[in-house]
C-alpha distance (Angstrom), angle and dihedral (degrees) to the residues before:
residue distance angle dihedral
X1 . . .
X2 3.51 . .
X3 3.59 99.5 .
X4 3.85 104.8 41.7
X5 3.66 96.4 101.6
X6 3.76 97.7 54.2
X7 3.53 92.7 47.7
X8 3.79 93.8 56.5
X9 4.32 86.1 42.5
X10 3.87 91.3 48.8
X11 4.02 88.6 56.4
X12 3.51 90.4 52.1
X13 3.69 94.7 43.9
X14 4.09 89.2 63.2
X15 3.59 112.6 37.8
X16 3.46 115.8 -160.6
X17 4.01 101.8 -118.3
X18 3.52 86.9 57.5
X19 3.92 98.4 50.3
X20 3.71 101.8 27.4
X21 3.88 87.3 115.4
X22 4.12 112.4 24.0
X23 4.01 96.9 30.4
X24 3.70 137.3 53.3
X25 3.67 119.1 -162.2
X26 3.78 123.4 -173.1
X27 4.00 115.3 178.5
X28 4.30 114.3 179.7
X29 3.58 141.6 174.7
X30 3.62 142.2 -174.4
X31 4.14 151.9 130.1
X32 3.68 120.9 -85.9
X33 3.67 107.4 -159.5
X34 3.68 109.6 -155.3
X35 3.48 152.9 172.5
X36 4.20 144.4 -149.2
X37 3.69 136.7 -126.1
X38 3.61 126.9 156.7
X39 3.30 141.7 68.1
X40 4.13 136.8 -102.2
X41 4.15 147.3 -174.9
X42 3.24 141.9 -174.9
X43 3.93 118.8 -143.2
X44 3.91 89.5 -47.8
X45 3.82 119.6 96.2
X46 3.33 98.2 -125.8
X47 3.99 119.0 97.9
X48 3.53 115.5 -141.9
X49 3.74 118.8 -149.9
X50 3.31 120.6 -136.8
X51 4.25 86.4 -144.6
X52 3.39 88.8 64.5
X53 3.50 98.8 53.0
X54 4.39 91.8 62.0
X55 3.62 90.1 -126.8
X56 3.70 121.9 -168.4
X57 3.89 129.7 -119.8
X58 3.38 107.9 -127.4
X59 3.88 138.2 -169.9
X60 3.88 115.1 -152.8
X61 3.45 135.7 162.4
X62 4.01 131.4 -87.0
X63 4.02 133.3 -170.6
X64 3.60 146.2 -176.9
X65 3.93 147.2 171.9
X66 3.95 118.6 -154.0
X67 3.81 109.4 -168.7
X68 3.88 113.4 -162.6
X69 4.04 124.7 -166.4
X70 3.57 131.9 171.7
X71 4.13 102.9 -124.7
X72 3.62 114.0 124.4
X73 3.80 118.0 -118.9
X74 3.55 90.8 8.5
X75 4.08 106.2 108.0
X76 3.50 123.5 -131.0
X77 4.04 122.3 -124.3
X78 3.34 149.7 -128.2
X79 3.69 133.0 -176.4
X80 3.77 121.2 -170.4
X81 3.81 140.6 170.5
X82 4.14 132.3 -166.6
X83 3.98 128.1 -179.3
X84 3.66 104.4 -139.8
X85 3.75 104.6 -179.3
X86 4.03 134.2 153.1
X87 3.79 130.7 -174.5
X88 3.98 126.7 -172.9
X89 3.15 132.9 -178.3
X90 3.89 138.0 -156.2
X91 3.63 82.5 16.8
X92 4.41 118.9 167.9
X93 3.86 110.3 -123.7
X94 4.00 119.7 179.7
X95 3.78 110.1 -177.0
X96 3.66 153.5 22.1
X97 3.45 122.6 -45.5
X98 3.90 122.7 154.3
X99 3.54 91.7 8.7
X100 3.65 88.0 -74.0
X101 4.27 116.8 115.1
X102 3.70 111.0 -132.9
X103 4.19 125.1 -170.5
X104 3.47 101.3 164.0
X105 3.96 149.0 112.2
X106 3.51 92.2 -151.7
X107 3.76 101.9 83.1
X108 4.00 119.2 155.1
X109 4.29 97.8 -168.4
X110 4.08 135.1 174.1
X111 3.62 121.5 -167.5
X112 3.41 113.5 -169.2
X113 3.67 128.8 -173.3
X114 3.28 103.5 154.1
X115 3.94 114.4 146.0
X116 4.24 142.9 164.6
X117 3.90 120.5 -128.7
X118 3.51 131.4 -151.7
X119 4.03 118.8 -161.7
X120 3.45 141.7 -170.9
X121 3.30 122.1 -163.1
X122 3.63 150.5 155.0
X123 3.86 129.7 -132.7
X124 3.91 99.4 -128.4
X125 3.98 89.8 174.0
X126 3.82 128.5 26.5
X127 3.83 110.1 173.5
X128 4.05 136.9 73.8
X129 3.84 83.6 -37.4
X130 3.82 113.5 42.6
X131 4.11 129.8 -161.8
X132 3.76 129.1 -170.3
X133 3.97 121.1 175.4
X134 4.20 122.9 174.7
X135 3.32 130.5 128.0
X136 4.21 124.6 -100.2
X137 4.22 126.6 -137.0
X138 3.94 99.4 -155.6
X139 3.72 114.9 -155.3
X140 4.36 109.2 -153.9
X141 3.24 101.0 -165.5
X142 4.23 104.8 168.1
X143 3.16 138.0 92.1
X144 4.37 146.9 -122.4
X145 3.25 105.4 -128.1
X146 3.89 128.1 179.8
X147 4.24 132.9 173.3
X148 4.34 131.7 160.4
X149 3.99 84.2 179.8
X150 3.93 92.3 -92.7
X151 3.92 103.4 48.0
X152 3.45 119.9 49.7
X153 3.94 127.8 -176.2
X154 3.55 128.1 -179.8
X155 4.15 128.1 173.7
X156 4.09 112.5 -176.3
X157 3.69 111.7 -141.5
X158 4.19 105.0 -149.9
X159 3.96 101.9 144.8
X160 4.35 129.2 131.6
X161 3.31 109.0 -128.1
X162 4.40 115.0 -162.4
X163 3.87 112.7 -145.8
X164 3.39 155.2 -178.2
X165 3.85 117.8 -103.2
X166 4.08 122.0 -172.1
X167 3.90 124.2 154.7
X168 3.56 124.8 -171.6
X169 3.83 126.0 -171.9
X170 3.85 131.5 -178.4
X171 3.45 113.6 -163.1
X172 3.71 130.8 -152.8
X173 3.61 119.7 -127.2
X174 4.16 113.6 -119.8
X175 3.40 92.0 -9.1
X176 3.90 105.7 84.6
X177 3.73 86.5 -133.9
X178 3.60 123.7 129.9
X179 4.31 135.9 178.3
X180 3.92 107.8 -148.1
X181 3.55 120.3 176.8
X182 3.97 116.9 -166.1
X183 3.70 145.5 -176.1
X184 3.61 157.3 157.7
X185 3.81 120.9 -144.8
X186 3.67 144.9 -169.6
X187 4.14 134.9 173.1
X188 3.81 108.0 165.7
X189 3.85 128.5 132.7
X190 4.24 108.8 -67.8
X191 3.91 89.4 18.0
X192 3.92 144.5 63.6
X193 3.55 108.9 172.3
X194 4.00 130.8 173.7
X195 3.80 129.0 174.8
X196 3.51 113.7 -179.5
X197 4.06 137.6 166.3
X198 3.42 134.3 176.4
X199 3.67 114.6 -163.4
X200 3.98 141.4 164.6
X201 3.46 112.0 -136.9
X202 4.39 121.0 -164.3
X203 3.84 108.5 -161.5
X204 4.05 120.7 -162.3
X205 3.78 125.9 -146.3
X206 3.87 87.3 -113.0
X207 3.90 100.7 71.7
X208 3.79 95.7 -89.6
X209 3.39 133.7 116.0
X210 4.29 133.2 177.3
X211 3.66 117.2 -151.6
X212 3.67 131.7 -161.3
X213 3.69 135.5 -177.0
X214 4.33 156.0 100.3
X215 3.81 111.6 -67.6
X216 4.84 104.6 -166.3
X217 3.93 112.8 -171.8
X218 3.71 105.4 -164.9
X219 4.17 110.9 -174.1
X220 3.72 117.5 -179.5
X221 4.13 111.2 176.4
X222 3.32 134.8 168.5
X223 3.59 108.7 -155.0
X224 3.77 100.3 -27.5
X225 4.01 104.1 169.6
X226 3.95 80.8 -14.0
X227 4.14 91.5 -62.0
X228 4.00 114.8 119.6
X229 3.36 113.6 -168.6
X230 3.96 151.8 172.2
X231 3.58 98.1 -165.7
X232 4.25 128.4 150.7
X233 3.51 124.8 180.0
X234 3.94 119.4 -164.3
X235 3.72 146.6 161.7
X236 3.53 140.9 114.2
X237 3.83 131.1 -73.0
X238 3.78 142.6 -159.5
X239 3.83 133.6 -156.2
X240 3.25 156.4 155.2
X241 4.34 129.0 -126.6
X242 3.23 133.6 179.5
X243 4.22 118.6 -143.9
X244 3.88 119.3 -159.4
């Protein structure tokens, strides 16, 4: 995981005597455990669905650091990073893809979307009800990749994708409970993209909090480093954060 490092770094750049009053620091981590549907191409004609290909659900790990401060106009930030991989196996692929012909049942396949965001945000509301607004750059950094043994086709997926961000939390009076629903969006020309999660989140008096919940990653591209797809990935996920 791509970001684990600078979330361990960015609690030790802030320690908590020193921020206990003018910054908030919240630093989580859990498994998503996920699965595919959909379908995808790259400039062939032929949609491949991801059924076909025997895909695995898969459980990997997520993180993220939200750093806080109290200066006007100045927005606050959060950096996050999820593995989003699948592998099949035996898979049945009828087409192009890749420039490479494939007529077999024998399909080994990765799809890869996995990807790192950095958000800025503000904190419009900070009491029983809470509202954050910003805007996200996602990172994809993964990969489509498709082999019988003979054929092999492989599209990188490198691209920056600018979002929506928007977080709302209801918390529960005296009971250190809270429902937060969250989300990045997009829905410009060659891409419709929606992250959402809706989580409830139980938060002790000793700094640490459990979070449980059901993470869907919708991507709709149109020829996006020559993929076009109609993918979603969803499931539910379970961590653990810690809030200074």
């Amino acid at each position: 995981m791509k970001l684990h490092r600078l979330l361990i770094t960015a609690a030790l750049l802030f320690p908590v005597t020193a921020m206990a009053d003018t910054i908030g620091l919240y630093v989580g981590a859990g498994q998503w455990d996920h699965e595919a549907t959909g379908g995808f191409r790259d400039s062939g004609t032929v949609n491949i669905d991801s059924g076909a290909l025997n895909l695995v659900d898969n459980r990997e790990g997520y993180f993220y650091v939200n750093i806080e401060h109290p200066v006007p106009l100045i927005p606050n930030i959060r950096l996050a990073s999820t593995d989003l991989v699948h592998n099949g196996a035996n898979g049945t692929v009828t087409g192009t893809f890749d420039g490479q012909t494939f007529t077999a049942t024998n399909v080994t396949s990765i799809i890869d979307f996995s990807h790192t965001d950095v958000t800025l945000y503000y904190e419009l509301l900070d009491n029983v009800v809470s509202l954050d607004l910003g805007i996200t750059a996602r990172q994809l950094d993964g990969q489509i990749y498709l082999t019988d043994g003979t054929n092999t086709g492989q599209v990188t997926l490198d691209e920056i994708v600018p979002m929506v961000y928007g977080k709302v939390a209801f918390d529960l009076p005296l009971t250190g409970l809270a429902i937060v629903g969250e989300g990045n969006f997009l829905s410009v020309g060659d891409a419709d993209v929606t992250d959402i999660s809706v989580k409830v989140t139980y938060e002790t008096d000793f700094l640490l909090g459990v979070e449980a919940g059901v993470r869907t990653f919708s991507l709709v591209l149109d020829n996006v480093d020559t993929v076009t797809s109609d993918l979603e990935f969803s499931g539910p996920f379970v961590g653990l954060y810690l809030h200074f």
